[in-house]
VOGU-3710 file (C-alpha; in Angstrom, 3 decimals, decimal comma):
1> xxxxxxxxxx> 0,000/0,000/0,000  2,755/2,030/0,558  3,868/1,677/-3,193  0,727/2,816/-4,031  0,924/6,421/-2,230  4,625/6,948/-3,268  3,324/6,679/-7,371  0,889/8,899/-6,685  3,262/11,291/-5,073  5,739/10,708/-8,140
11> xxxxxxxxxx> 2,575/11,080/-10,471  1,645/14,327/-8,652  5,257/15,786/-9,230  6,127/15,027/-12,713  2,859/15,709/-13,894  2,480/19,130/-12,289  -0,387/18,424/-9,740  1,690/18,986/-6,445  5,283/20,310/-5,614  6,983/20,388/-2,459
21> xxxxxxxxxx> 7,261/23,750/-1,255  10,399/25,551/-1,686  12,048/22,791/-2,903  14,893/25,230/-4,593  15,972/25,730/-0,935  15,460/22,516/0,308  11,802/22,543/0,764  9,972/23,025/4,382  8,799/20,053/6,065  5,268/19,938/5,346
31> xxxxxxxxxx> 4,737/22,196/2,784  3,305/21,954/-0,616  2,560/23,796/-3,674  -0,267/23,415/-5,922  0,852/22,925/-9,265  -0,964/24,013/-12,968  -2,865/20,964/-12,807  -3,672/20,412/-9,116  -5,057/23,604/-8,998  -7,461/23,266/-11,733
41> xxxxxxxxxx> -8,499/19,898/-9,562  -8,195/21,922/-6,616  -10,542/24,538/-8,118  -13,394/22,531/-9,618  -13,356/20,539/-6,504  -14,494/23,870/-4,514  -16,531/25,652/-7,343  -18,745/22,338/-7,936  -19,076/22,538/-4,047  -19,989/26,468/-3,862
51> xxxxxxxxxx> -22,140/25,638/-6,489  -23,868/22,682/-4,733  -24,178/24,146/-1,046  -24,641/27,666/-1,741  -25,918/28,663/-5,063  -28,459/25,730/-5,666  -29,926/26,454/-2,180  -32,681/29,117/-1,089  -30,970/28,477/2,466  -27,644/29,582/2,424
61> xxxxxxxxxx> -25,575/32,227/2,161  -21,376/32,833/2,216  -18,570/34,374/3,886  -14,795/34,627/3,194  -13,320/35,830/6,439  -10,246/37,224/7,600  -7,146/34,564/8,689  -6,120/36,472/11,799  -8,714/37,657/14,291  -9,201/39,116/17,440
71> xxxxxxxxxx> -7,774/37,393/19,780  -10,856/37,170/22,104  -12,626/35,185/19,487  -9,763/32,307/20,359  -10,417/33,177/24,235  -14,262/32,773/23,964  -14,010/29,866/22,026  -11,846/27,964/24,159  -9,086/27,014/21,591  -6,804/28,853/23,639
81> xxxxxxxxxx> -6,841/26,868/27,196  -8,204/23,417/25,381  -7,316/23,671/21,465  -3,867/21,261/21,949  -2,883/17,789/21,859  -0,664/15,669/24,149  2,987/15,914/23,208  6,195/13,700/24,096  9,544/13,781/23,148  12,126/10,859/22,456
91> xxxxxxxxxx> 15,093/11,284/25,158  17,193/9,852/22,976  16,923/11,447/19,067  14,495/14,154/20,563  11,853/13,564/18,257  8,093/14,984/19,039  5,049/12,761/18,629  1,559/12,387/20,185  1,869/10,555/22,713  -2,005/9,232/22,320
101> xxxxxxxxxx> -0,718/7,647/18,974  2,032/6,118/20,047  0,548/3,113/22,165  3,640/2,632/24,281  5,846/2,163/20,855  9,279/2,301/20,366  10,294/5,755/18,800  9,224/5,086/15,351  12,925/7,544/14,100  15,773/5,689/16,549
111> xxxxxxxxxx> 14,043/2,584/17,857  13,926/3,810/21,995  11,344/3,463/24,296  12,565/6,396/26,579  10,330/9,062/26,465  9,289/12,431/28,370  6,147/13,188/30,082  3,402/13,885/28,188  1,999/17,079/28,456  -0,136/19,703/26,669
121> xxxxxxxxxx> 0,752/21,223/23,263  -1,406/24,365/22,260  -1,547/23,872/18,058  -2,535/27,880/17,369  -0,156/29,610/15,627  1,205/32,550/16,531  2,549/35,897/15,339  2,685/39,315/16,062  1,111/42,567/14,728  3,049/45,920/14,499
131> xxxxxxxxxx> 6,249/46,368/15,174  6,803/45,078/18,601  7,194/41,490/19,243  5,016/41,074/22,734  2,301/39,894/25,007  -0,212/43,100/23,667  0,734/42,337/19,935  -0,148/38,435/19,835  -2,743/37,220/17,159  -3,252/33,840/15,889
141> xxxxxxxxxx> -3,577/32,646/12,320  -7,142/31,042/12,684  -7,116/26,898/13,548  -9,993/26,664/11,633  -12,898/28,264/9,322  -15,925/27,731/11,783  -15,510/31,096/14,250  -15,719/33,535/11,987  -18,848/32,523/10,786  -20,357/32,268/14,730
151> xxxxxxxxxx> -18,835/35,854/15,155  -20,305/37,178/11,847  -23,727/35,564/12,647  -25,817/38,673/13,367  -24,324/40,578/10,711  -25,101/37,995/8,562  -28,434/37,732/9,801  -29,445/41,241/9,525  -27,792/41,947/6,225  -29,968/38,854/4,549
161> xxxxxxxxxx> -33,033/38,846/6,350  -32,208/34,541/6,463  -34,470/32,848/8,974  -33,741/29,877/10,078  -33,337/27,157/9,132  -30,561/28,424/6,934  -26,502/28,013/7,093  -23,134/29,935/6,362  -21,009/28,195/3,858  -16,874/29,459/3,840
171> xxxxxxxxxx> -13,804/28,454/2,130  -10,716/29,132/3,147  -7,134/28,218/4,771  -6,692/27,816/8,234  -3,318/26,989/10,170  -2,058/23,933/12,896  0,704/23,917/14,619  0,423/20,042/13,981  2,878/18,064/16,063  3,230/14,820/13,442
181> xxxxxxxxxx> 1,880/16,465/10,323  1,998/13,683/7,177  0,974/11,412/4,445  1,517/13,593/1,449  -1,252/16,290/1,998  -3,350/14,390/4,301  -2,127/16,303/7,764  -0,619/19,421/7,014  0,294/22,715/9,131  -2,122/25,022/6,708
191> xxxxxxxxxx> -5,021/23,355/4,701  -8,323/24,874/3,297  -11,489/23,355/4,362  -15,307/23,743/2,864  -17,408/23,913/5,875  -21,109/25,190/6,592  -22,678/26,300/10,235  -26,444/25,511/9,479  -28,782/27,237/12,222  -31,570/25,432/13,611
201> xxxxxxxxxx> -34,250/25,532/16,164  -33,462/22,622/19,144  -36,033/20,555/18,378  -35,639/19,779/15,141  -31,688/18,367/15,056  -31,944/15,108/14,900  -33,914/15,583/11,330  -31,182/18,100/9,758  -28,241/16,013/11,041  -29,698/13,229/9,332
211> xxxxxxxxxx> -30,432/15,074/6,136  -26,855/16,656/6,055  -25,813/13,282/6,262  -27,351/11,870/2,932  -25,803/14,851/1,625  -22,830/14,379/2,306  -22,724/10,469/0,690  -24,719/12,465/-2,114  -21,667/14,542/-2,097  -18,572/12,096/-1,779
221> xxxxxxxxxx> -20,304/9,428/-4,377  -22,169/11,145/-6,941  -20,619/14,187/-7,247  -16,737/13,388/-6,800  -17,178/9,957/-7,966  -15,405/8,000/-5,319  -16,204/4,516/-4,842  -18,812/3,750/-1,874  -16,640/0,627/-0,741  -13,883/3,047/0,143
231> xxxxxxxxxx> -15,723/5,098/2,461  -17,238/4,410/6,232  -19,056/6,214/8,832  -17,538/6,491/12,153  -20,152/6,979/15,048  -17,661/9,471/17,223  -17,991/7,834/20,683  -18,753/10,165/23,831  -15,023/9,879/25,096  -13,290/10,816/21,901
241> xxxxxxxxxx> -15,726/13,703/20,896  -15,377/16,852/21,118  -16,850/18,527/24,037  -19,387/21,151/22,559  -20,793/17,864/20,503  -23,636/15,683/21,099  -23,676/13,733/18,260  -20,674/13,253/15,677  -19,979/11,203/12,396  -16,471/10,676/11,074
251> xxxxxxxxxx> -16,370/9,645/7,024  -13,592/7,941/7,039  -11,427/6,490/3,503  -9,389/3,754/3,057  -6,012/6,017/1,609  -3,403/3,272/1,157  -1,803/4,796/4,474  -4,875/3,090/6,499  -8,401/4,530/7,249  -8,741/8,145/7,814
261> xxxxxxxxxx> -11,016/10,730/8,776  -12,369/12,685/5,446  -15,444/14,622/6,222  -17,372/15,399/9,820  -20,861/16,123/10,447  -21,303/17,167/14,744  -24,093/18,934/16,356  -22,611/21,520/18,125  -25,899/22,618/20,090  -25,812/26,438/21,271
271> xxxxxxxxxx> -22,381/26,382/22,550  -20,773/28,328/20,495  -23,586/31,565/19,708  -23,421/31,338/23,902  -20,043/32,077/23,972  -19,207/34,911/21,653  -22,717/36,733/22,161  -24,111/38,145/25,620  -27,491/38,138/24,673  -29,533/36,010/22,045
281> xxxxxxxxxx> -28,814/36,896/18,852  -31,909/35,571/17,263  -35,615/36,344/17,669  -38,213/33,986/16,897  -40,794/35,260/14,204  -43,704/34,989/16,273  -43,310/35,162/19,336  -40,844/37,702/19,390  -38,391/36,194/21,575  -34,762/35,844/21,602
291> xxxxxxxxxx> -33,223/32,228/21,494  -29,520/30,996/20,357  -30,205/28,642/17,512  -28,445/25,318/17,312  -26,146/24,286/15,147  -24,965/21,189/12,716  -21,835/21,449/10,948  -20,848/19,552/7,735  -17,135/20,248/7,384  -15,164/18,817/4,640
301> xxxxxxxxxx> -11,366/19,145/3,836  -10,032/20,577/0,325  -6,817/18,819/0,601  -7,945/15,708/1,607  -10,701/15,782/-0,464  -7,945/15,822/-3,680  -5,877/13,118/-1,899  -8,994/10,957/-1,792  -9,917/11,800/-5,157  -6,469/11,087/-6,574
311> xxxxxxxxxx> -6,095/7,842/-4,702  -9,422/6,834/-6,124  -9,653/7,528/-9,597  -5,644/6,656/-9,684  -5,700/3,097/-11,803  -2,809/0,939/-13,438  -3,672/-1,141/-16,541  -1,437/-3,258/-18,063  1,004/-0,461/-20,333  -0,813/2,798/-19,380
321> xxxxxxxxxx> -1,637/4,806/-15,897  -4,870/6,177/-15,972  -7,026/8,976/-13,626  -9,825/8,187/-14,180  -11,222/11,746/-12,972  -14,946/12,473/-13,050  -14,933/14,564/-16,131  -16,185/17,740/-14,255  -13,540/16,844/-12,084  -10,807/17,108/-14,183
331> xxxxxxxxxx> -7,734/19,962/-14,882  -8,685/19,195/-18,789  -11,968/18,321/-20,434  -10,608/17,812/-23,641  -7,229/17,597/-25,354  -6,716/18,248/-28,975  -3,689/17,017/-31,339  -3,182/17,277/-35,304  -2,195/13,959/-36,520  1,480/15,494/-37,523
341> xxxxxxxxxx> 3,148/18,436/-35,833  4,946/18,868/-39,490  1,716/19,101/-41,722  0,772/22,985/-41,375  -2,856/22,211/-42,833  -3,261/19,739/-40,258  -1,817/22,185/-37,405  -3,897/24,847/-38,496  -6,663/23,302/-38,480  -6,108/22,021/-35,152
351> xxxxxxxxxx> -5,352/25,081/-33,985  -8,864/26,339/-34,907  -10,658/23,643/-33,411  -8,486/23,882/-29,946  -8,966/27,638/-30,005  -13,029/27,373/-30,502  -13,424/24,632/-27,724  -11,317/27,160/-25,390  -14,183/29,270/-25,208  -16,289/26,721/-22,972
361> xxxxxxxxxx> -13,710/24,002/-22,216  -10,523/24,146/-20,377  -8,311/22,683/-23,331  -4,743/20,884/-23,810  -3,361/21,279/-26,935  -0,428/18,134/-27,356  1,248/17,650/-30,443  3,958/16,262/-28,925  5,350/12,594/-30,215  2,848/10,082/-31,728
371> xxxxxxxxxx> -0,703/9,792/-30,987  -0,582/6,712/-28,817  2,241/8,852/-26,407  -0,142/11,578/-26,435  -2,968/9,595/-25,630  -1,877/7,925/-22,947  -0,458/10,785/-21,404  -3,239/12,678/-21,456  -4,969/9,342/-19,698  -2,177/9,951/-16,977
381> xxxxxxxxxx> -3,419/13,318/-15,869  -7,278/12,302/-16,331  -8,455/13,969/-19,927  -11,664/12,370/-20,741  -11,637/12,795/-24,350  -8,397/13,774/-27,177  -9,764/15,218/-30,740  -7,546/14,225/-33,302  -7,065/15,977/-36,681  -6,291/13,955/-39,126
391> xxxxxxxxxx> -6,252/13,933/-43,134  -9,910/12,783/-43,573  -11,241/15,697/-41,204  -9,567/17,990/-44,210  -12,135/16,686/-46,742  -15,014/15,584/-44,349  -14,569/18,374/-41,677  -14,850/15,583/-38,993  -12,887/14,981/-36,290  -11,774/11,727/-34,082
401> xxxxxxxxxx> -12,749/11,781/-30,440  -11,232/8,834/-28,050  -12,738/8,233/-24,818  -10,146/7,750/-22,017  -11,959/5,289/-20,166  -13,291/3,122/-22,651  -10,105/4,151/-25,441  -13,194/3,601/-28,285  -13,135/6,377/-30,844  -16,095/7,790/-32,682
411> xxxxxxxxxx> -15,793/10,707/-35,138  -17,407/13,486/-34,539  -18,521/16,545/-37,323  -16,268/19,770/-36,407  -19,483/21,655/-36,119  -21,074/19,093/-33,093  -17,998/19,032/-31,225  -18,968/21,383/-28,648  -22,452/19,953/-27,924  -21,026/16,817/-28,033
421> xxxxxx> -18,895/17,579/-25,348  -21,278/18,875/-23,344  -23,051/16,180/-23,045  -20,665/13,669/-22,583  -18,780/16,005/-19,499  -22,457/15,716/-17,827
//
C-alpha cells in the first residue's frame, strides 16, 4: 500500500499536480505547492461545491473571512486553554510525537522506548502585529474556518433577512501547529477546508443532522465519484468527541496509508452563539423572543478531499496509468492534437478547433510525439476525451474523439464538437 501512495506522489510531481514547497531551498517540512494541474483539480473541486451548497440552495448564504482575528474570538471559544494535543519527546533522538498515537511504541525515528512526560501542546499559531514582538501584539492565524462565521452571525443575519433554518457556507485556509503532520497532503500545518454552520431551532436536530448526512454520501459518491466501498461512517464515541458535541460522524477512507477521517458532520448545540454573544442573537418570528439557535456542521477538507480523489480515480492497466477523474472533475476536459506536428494544414486546423473549444472548455493542446504517447499521457493526468485531426477531417470536416476510459473512438462533425462535449462532461 505504501507503493501505491509513493506513485501517486511521483505522479503528482512530474505531472504538475503537487510540488513540495520551496524545494529550490530545500523545501519546508510539510509544505506543498499546488501545481498548474492540481489547482485546476483543486478549483473545480471547490466551485462544484460552492455551487452545490450555496448557489443551488434558497438556504444559504457565504462568507470569506479574515485569517487572523481578534484574539478574544480564540479566548471565547476555548481554543486557547483546550485547542492542543498531548505531546512527548524521544530522550534519545528528541523527536516529538503524540503521545495518544504512540501506544507505548518504540520511537518510530531511533528505535527507543525512553520518552518524556506527556503534556499539553497548544496547536494555534502565533505571530505578532506591528512592530513590537510582545504579550499586547499576539494574534493567531485562525485553527480553523468555523468562528468567523459564529462571530459574523448577526451581521449575517441582519444583512440577509435569512431565517432559520438556513446556514453559512466558507472556504478558506486555516493553520495547525500540527505536532506529526503527514501522508503527502493528508495532515498538514495550513489546509483549506469547505465547511457550513447551518442554524436550527433545538427541536428539530436530529432531522437536519440526518439530512446533512445523505448529503454528504450524495456529495462524496455522486458528485466526486469515489467509490462507496472506500468510504465508512464512524459513530464518534462520547469519550473521543469533542466537548461542545452531542452527536458526531467521522467519514472515514481507506487512503493506502490506512483509514482516515475525510469529512465530519457534529451537532454543536448552542455552545458556540453562547459564547461569543451576551445576549440572544436571534428572535423567533412569532413570538418575538430571543433564542440561540443550534447548530450542525458539515465540514469537509479541500486537501484531503484531492488526496482521496487522486487515490481513487488513480488506476494501473497493463502499459498505461490512468485517472480516471470524473470529467467535471478534471484539470482538462478535452485535449486536442493534429495527426502530424509537421503538416501545417493539419496544425492549423487544429489550432482552430483547440482555439473554438477554449471558449467553454478548459483545453490541452499536445502535439507532442505520436498519438498513442499523447494519448496515454493525457490518460495519466485524467483527460476524458483527445480530438484528433487527421487527413480525412480535411475533406469531411470531422474529427476523431477517443474516450479515455473506454479508449473507443467515434468521429465526430467539427461543427457538433462542442455539444457533443457537453453532453458527454455531464
Amino acid at each position: 500500500m505504501t507503493d501505491s501512495i509513493d506513485k501517486i506522489i511521483s505522479l503528482c510531481k512530474r505531472r504538475g499536480f503537487i510540488f513540495p514547497g520551496s524545494e529550490i531551498y530545500g523545501g519546508l517540512a510539510n509544505s506543498w505547492d499546488y501545481g498548474p494541474l492540481g489547482v485546476e483539480l483543486k478549483n473545480n473541486i471547490k466551485q462544484l461545491w460552492w455551487e452545490r451548497f450555496v448557489h443551488q440552495r434558497e438556504d444559504m448564504v457565504g462568507i470569506d473571512a479574515a485569517l487572523i482575528m481578534n484574539p478574544k474570538v480564540w479566548e471565547s471559544s476555548g481554543h486557547l486553554a483546550n485547542f492542543s494535543d498531548p505531546l512527548v519527546e524521544c530522550k534519545s533522538c528528541h523527536s516529538r510525537y503524540r503521545s495518544d498515537q504512540l501506544n507505548g511504541i518504540a520511537c518510530p525515528k531511533c528505535g527507543k522506548n525512553e520518552w518524556t512526560e506527556s503534556k499539553q501542546f497548544n496547536l494555534m499559531l502565533k505571530t505578532y502585529l506591528g512592530p513590537a514582538e510582545n504579550e499586547a501584539n499576539t494574534v493567531y492565524f485562525r485553527p480553523e474556518t468555523a468562528q468567523a462565521m459564529f462571530v459574523d452571525f448577526k451581521n449575517v443575519l441582519d444583512t440577509s433577512r435569512k431565517t432559520i433554518p438556513f446556514g453559512i457556507a466558507q472556504i478558506g485556509k486555516a493553520f495547525r501547529n500540527e505536532i506529526t503532520p503527514g501522508n503527502f497532503i493528508f495532515r498538514t500545518r495550513e489546509f483549506e477546508q469547505m465547511e457550513i454552520e447551518y442554524f436550527i431551532n433545538e427541536g428539530d436536530w436530529e432531522g437536519k443532522f440526518e439530512s446533512w448526512r445523505l448529503e454528504m454520501w450524495t456529495w462524496i459518491t455522486d458528485v466526486l465519484g469515489i467509490q462507496q466501498a472506500n468510504v465508512h461512517e464512524l459513530d464518534v464515541a462520547d469519550s473521543e468527541r469533542a466537548h461542545y458535541s452531542k452527536k458526531t460522524i467521522d467519514f472515514e477512507y481507506d487512503f493506502p496509508f490506512g483509514r482516515k477521517e475525510l469529512y465530519g458532520l457534529a451537532y454543536r448545540t448552542d455552545f458556540d452563539l453562547k459564547n461569543h454573544f451576551k445576549e440572544a442573537p436571534y428572535k423567533d418570528n412569532e413570538s418575538g423572543e430571543g433564542f440561540y439557535p443550534h447548530v450542525i456542521e458539515p465540514t469537509w477538507g479541500v486537501d484531503r478531499t484531492v488526496l482521496a480523489v487522486l487515490c481513487d480515480a488513480y488506476t494501473e492497466e497493463e502499459d498505461r496509468v490512468v485517472l480516471k477523474l470524473k470529467p467535471k472533475l478534471a484539470p482538462f476536459k478535452v485535449a486536442v492534437f493534429p495527426l502530424l506536428k509537421n503538416k501545417p494544414e493539419l496544425v492549423g486546423k487544429a489550432k482552430e478547433i483547440y482555439w473554438n473549444l477554449k471558449k467553454e472548455f478548459t483545453t490541452a493542446w499536445d502535439d507532442r510525439g505520436n498519438v498513442g504517447k499523447r494519448y496515454y499521457s493525457q490518460d495519466e493526468i485524467g483527460t476524458p476525451y483527445c480530438v484528433t485531426v487527421d487527413f480525412q477531417t480535411l475533406e469531411d470536416k470531422m474529427v476523431t474523439v477517443r474516450d479515455r476510459d473506454t479508449m473507443k473512438q467515434e468521429r465526430v462533425a467539427i461543427n457538433d464538437l462542442s455539444a457533443y462535449l457537453k453532453n458527454a462532461i455531464q
